[in-house]
Structures are given as C-alpha cells and as structure tokens.
ROVEX-269217 format. One line per 10 residues: their letters; for each residue x, y, z of C-alpha. Coordinates in steps of 0.1 Angstrom, whole numbers, plus 5000, padded with zeros to 4 digits. Each point is the difference from the previous one (the first is absolute). Layout:
A> X,Y,Z ~ ...
END
This chain:
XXXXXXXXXX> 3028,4404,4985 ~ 4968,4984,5017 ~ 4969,5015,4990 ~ 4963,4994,5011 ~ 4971,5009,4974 ~ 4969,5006,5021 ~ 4969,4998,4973 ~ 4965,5016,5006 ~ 4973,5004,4977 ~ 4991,4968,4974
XXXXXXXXXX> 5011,4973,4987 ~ 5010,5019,4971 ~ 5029,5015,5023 ~ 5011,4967,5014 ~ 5012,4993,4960 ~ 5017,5032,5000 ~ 5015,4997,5035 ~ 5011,4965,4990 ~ 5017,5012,4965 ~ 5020,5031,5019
XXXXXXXXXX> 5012,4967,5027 ~ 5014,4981,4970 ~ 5017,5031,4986 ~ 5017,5006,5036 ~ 5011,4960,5000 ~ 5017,5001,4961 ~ 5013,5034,5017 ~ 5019,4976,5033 ~ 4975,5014,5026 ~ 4977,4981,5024
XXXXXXXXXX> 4967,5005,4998 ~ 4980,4991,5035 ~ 4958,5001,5000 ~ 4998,4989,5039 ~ 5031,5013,5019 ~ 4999,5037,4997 ~ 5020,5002,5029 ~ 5027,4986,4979 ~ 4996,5024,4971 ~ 5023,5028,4994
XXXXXXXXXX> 4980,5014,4975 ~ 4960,5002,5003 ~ 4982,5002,4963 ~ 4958,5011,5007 ~ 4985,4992,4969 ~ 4969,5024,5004 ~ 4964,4996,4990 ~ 4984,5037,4990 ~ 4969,4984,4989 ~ 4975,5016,5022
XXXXXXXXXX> 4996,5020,5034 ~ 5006,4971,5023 ~ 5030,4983,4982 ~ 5016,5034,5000 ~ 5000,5005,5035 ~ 5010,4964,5010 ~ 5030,5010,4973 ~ 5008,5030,5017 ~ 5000,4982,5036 ~ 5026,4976,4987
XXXXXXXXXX> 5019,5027,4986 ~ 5005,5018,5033 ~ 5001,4968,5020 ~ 5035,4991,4979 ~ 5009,5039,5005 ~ 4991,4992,5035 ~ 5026,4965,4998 ~ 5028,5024,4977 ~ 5000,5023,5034 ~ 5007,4976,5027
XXXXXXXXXX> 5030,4985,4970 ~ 4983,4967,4996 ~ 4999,5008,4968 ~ 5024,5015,4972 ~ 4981,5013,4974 ~ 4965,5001,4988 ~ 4987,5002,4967 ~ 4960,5001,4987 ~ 4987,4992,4970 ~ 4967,4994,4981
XXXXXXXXXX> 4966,5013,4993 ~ 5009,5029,5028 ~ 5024,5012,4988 ~ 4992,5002,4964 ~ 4965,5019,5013 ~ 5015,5022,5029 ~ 5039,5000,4997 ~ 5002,5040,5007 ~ 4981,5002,5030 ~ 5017,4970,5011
XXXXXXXXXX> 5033,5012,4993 ~ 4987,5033,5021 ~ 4986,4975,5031 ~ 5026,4975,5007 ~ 5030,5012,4987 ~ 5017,4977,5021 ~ 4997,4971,4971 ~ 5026,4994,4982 ~ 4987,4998,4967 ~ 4961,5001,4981
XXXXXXXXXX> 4999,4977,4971 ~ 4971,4997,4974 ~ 4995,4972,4976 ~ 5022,5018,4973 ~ 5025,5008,5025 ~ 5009,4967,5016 ~ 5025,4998,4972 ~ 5020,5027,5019 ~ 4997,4984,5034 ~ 5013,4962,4993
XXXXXXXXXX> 5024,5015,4974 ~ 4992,4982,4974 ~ 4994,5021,4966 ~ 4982,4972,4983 ~ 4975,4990,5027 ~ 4963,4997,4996 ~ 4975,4989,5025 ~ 4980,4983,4971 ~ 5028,4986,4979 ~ 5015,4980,5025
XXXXXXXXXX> 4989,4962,5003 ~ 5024,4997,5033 ~ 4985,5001,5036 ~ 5011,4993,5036 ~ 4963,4988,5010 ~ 4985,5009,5036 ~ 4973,4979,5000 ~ 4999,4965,5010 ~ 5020,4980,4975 ~ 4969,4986,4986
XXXXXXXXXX> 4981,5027,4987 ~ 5009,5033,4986 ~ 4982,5026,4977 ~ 5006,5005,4967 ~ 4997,5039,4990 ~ 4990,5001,4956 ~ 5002,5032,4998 ~ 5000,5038,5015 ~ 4981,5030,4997 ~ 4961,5004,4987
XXXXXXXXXX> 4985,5017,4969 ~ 4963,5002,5022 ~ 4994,5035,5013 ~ 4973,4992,5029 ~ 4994,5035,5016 ~ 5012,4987,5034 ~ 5031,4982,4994 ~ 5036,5011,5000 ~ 5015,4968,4986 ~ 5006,5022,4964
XXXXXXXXXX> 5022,5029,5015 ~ 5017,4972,5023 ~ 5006,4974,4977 ~ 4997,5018,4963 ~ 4986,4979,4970 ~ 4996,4965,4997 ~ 5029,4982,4990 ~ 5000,4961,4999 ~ 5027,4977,5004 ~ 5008,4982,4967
XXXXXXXXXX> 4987,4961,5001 ~ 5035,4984,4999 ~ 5011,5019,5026 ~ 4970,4992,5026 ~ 5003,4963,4985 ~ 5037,5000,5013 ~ 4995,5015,5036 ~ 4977,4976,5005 ~ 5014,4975,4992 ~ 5031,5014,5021
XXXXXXXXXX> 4974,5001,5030 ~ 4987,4963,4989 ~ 5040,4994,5003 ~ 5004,5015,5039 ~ 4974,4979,5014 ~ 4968,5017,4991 ~ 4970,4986,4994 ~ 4974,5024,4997 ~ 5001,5036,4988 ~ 4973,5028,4996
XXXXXXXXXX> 5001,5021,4968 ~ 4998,5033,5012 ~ 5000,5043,4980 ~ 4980,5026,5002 ~ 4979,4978,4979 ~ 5005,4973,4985 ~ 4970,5002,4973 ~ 5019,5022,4979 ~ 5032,4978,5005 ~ 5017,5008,4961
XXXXXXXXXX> 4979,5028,4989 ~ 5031,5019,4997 ~ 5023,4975,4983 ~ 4972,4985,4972 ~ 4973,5022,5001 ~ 4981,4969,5015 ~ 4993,4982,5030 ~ 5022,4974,5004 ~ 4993,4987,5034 ~ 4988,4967,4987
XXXXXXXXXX> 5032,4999,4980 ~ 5017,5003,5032 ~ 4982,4978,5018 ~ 5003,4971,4977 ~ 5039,5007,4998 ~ 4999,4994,5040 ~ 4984,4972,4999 ~ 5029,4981,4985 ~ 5024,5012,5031 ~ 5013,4969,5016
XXXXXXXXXX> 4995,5001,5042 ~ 4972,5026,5001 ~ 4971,4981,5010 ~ 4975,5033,5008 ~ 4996,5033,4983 ~ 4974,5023,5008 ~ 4990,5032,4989 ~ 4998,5038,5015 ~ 4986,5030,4990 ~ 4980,4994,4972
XXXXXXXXXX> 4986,5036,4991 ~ 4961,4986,4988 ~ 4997,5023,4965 ~ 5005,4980,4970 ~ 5005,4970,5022 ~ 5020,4976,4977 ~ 4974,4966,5006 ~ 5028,4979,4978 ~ 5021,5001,5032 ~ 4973,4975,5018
XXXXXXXXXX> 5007,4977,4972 ~ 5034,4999,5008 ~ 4988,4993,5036 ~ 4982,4973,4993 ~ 5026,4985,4979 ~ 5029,4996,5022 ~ 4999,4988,5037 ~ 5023,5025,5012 ~ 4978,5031,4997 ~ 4984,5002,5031
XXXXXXXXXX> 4961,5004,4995 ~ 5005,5040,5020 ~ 4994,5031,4983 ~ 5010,5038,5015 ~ 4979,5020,4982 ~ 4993,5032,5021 ~ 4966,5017,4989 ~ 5003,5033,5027 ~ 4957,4998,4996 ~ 4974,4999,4986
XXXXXXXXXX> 4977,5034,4995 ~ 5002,5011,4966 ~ 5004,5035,5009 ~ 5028,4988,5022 ~ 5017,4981,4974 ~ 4998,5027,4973 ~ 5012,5026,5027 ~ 5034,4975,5008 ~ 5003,4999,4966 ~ 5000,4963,4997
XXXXXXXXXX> 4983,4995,4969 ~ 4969,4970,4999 ~ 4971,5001,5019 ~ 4981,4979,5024 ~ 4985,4978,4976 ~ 5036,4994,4986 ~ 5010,4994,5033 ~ 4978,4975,5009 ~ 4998,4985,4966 ~ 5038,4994,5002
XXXXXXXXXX> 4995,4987,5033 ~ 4975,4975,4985 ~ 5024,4990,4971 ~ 5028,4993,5020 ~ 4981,4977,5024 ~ 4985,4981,4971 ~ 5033,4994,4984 ~ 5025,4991,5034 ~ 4972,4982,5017 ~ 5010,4998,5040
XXXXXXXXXX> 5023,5034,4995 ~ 5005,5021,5031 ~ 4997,5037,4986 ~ 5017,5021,5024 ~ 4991,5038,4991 ~ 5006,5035,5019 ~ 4981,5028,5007 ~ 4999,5044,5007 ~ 4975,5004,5027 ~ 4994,5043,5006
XXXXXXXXXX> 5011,5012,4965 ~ 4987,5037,4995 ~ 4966,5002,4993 ~ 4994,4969,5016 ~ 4962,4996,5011 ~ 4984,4980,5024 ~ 4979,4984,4972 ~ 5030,4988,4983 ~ 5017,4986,5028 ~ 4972,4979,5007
XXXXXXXXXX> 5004,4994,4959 ~ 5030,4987,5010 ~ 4993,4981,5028 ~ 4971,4983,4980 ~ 5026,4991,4971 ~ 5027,4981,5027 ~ 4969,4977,5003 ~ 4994,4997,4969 ~ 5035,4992,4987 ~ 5010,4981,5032
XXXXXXXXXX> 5038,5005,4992 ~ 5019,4971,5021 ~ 5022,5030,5009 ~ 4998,5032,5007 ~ 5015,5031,5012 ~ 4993,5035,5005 ~ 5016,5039,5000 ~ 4989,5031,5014 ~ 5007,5025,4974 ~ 5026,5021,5001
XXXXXXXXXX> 5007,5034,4983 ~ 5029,5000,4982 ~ 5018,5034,4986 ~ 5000,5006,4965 ~ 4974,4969,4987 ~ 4970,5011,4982 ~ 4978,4991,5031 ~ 5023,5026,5024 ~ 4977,5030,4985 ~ 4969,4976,5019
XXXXXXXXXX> 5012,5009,5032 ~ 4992,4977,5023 ~ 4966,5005,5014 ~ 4992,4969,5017 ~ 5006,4999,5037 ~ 5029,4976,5017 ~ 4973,4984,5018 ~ 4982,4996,4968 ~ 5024,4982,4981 ~ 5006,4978,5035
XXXXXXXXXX> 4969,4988,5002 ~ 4995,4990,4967 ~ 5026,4984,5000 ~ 4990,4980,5028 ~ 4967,4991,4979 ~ 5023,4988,4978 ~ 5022,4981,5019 ~ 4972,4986,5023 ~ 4980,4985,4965 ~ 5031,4986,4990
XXXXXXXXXX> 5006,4986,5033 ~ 4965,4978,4993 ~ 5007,4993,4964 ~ 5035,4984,5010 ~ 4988,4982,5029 ~ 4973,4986,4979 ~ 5023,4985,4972 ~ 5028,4990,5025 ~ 4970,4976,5015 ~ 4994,4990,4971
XXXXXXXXXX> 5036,4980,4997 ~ 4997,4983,5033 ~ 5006,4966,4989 ~ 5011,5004,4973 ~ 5036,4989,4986 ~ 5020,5031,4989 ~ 5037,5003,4987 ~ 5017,5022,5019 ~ 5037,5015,5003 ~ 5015,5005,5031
XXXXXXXXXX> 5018,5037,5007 ~ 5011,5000,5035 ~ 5005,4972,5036 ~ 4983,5014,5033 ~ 5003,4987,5035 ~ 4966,4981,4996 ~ 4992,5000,4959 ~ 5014,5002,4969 ~ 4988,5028,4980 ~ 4992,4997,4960
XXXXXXXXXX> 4975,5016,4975 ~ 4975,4984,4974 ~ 5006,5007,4957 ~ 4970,5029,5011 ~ 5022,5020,5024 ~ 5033,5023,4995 ~ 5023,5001,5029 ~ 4996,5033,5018 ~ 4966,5013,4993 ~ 4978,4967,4999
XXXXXXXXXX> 4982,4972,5025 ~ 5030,4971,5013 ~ 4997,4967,5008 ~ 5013,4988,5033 ~ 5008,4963,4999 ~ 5005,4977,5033 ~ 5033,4988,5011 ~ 4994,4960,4995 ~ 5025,4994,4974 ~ 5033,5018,4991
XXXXXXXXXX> 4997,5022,4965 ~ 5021,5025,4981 ~ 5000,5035,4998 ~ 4992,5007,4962 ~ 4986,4963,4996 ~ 4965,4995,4990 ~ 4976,4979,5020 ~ 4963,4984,4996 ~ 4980,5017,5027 ~ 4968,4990,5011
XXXXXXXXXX> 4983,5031,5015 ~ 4984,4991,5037 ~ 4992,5037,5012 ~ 4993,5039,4983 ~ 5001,5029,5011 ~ 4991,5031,4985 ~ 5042,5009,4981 ~ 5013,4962,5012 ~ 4993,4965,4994 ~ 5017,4967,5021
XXXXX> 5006,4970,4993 ~ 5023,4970,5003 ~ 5021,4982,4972 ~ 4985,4970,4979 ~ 5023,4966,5007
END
C-alpha cells in the first residue's frame, strides 16, 4: 500500500515519523511525504504538547476524516503524543479513524512484535537530503510544574553511544552533512545508562563520523550545565559554535514556581560561562511569557534580562494550562490579551537585538549551507541558525550552486530574521 505520514509538532516527531516510514518500506509499502493525493493510507503523527498544537492536531484529524468521506482516502490512522494523552475522548470524537496508536502501541499497528521507536537506527528521511536530526534519547526525569513532556513521553531513556555513532554515520552515508542532536534534553544525555553525563562522551564519539561536517546542539536543559561539552566544541570544527538552551525566565519566584531548579544568578552566570568559553556562540534560548502569578514587575524582569543576555535567538510561548501538571492547580489567571502583549514585548526586543547583530555581519565573509533554489535566490543558513525556527541567508543568483553545498558568503544587506549576500569567486 501507499501511505502518507503527515508530521506536526517538533523535530522530535520528524525522527519518529521517519523511523515508522522505514518500518513501512522493510514492510514493501511506499511511503510518500508530498503527494497525499497519492496515498491510500494517511498516518497524522500528532503533537499534544500544548493548547494550540492540539487543536491544529485535531484539524488534521478531521480534515483526513473529511478526505476518508469523499474516498480519496482508504484508511486513516493517528498516532503520537495525542493519542497517548487523550486516546478515550478521541476514540469517543472521531470514531471514524481507523485506529489510535501510542508510542507503546505502534508495535501493534506496523505488525512488527519487536519494534521500537528508539532502538531502531533505520529511517526513510523527510528532510532535505542534507540535513536531518538526530533524536538521543526520549522521555524527561525534570518535573517543571507546566510541562506535560513526563506523562507523554515517560522517563528519560538514552540511546546507547554505538548505536547513535552508527545512525549517524548511516545518515553521513545517505548524503547528510549536518545533523542536530535533539531529546527532551540533551544535558542529561546517559544519566540513565552510567549514572553520569555522557554528552561529551557522545560528542567526541561523533566527531570521528566521516561526511558530517556540522553538528549542533538542541535543548540543553541549563541545571547542572555540563561546561566540558564547550571543550569538545572548541576542539573539533564540526560542532557548530550554537547552543539551545531554553531558560523559560528569569524571576526567581517564577523559576522556583516552574520548578526549574537554579536561579537568576545561575542563569546568568551560566550565560556568562558559556560566552567566555565558545567565544562568537549564538545562544538561542526560549521563553514562558503569562505563567500564573505572573506580575507586571517581572515581566519587565524579563524584558530587562533579554537585554542583558542578548540571545542571538529567541523565541517565545504564551503559557498554556495543561491538565494534570503541577501548575494545572494555578489556574490560569492571566488574561489572553495579557499573555499577547507580552509576548509582543518580547518579540518586538528581540526583533532589535537580532537586527542589531545581523548588521553587524554585513561585510563580513560567512560559511554558509544552502537548503533550498527560489525563482530569484538561493536560500541557505549560517553554523548560528537551525533550519525551521532561525534567520536564512538569501544569496543572489550570479553563479550556479548546489542544494546541500556550502558556500563563502559575503553579507551585503540585514534585515531584522535575514541576511543577503552574494557568493565569494
């Protein structure tokens, strides 16, 4: 059969999506990302995370039902963090799916009695063929008050370093040159196999992959940082000098209510360290804007930290009450309009922080890879930005280059998320 695998949610899902894919090829099936049309079987790999991800889940879900009822579609099955959160009440709702599968029961649905999302080094990728993420491991042993990770994703269980070593180098092996390192956090990487953190171990093992020319990192959770890792950094070329390391804020009374563990002077002493060891890092971070409790007072806290910190990159939630976290018995006092507007404070600060440091690179040299070819540029990101979520460089069309080749660009104009420029001869 032909099936389709529609992904929503993070990069986290793309992995899974892209290990269920493999399973259907071994399995004789076709496996189509861009043709749904084409599909006789739709896949919704759902996202439950918070508020807005579950309704853009639930929208897919009944658009497919909508496709199953006009027959231009056979079957539809969903799967993910949904299901494993809300599987009753969807099985209630939309009865008109054809099966809900959880992590544990995906097993059941590819028929395979031995098959494990995490112990499977085999994927059918979906991104361009040069990049791809790299999951270490699932699940998280934090309990912040807000976050539903834990009853989605259980404890944290990290992939053994042989076996990351080999998909790597299997991804080195298809053509791709970069990957991200990605988990629920990736501090902790080996906690549960050694009773230590091994992330430096890891590191150091993927620096001797053959083909991989960048790694970066994502979702570093900042308690008991591990500073060997910006050795590591330092030491081989192919860790790109970018750090994910989402602090949520900043208010100690904020911090302690998340359940985040630190402080602000941590925070900001960590901050410190890490831009004293990677000189030129880009620190991307993220941030809860209208947590319970939340005062004016320490918004502004929080406003008068971004400018501080000056994080290269930045983004932003609104919070969102989530049933059965420790922070669900909060409430969620803060007005909508609140959490929109300071959110927009945020956002508009970080607007002027970026724009300030993306004029800072105009003529300069940078190395750049390019992702994508569009009527009038080619499209590519610097060693400081992920695909997806930061700025792009869009380069002019004077000589021919390759998609997933990597260029010297000297920047000629900034804007506040882009930066142009044209290709060194």
């Amino acid at each position: 059969m032909t099936f389709n695998i529609i992904t929503l949610g993070c990069s986290k899902n793309v992995v899974d999506s892209e290990v269920i894919a493999s399973q259907l090829q071994k399995q004789g099936h076709r496996v189509v990302y861009e043709s749904p049309e084409k599909s006789d079987v739709v896949i919704i790999n759902t996202c439950g995370f918070i508020g807005d991800a579950r309704e853009e889940s639930v929208n897919e879900v009944l658009a497919q039902v909508e496709r199953k009822k006009r027959r231009q579609v056979k079957k539809i099955f969903v799967v993910g963090c949904l299901v494993k959160r809300f599987k009753p009440e969807l099985l209630d709702s939309v009865p008109e799916v054809d099966g809900y599968y959880s992590f544990d029961e995906l097993a059941d649905m590819l028929n395979s009695e031995d098959f494990q999302l995490l112990g499977s080094t085999d994927r059918l990728l979906s991104t361009p063929r040069h990049y791809a993420y790299l999951k270490i491991s699932e699940g998280c042993d934090h309990q912040c008050s807000y976050c539903s990770i834990p009853l989605i994703r259980g404890k944290q269980e990290s992939k053994p370093i042989p076996m990351v070593v080999e998909e790597a180098q299997k991804l080195a092996d298809q053509g791709v040159k970069e990957i991200m390192l990605i988990a629920q956090d990736l501090t902790y990487y080996g906690v549960d196999l050694t009773g230590k953190q091994e992330l430096a171990k890891l590191m150091e093992a993927l620096a001797q992959v053959k083909g991989i020319e960048w790694i970066r990192l994502h979702y570093t959770y900042p308690l008991n940082f591990p500073v060997e890792i910006l050795d590591v950094m330092n030491k081989y070329p192919q860790f790109c000098h970018y750090l994910d390391i989402p602090v949520q804020h900043i208010s100690d009374e904020i911090l302690k209510s998340m359940r985040r563990g630190g402080s602000s002077r941590y925070i900001h002493q960590l901050i410190e360290t890490i831009r004293d060891r990677v000189p030129g890092i880009a620190l991307r971070t993220t941030l809860i804007t209208g947590y319970p409790g939340e005062t004016h007072e320490q918004h502004k806290e929080l406003l008068d930290f971004i400018r501080k910190a000056r994080f290269e990159r930045l983004g932003a939630f609104t919070y969102s009450q989530e049933e059965h976290t420790p922070a669900y018995e909060l409430g969620d006092p803060i007005k909508k309009s609140v959490k929109t507007k300071r959110y927009n404070d945020i956002m508009k600060l970080q607007e002027e922080i970026s724009l300030a440091f993306n004029e800072e690179k105009v003529g300069q040299t940078l190395k750049v890879i390019v992702d994508a070819e569009e009527e009038d540029f080619y499209v590519g990101r610097t060693e400081f930005d992920s695909p997806d979520v930061d700025n792009l460089v869009f380069i002019t069309k004077e000589h021919p280059l390759t998609i997933g080749g990597f260029y010297q660009v000297k920047i000629t104009e900034a804007a506040p998320y882009d930066l142009f420029g044209t290709v060194e001869a």
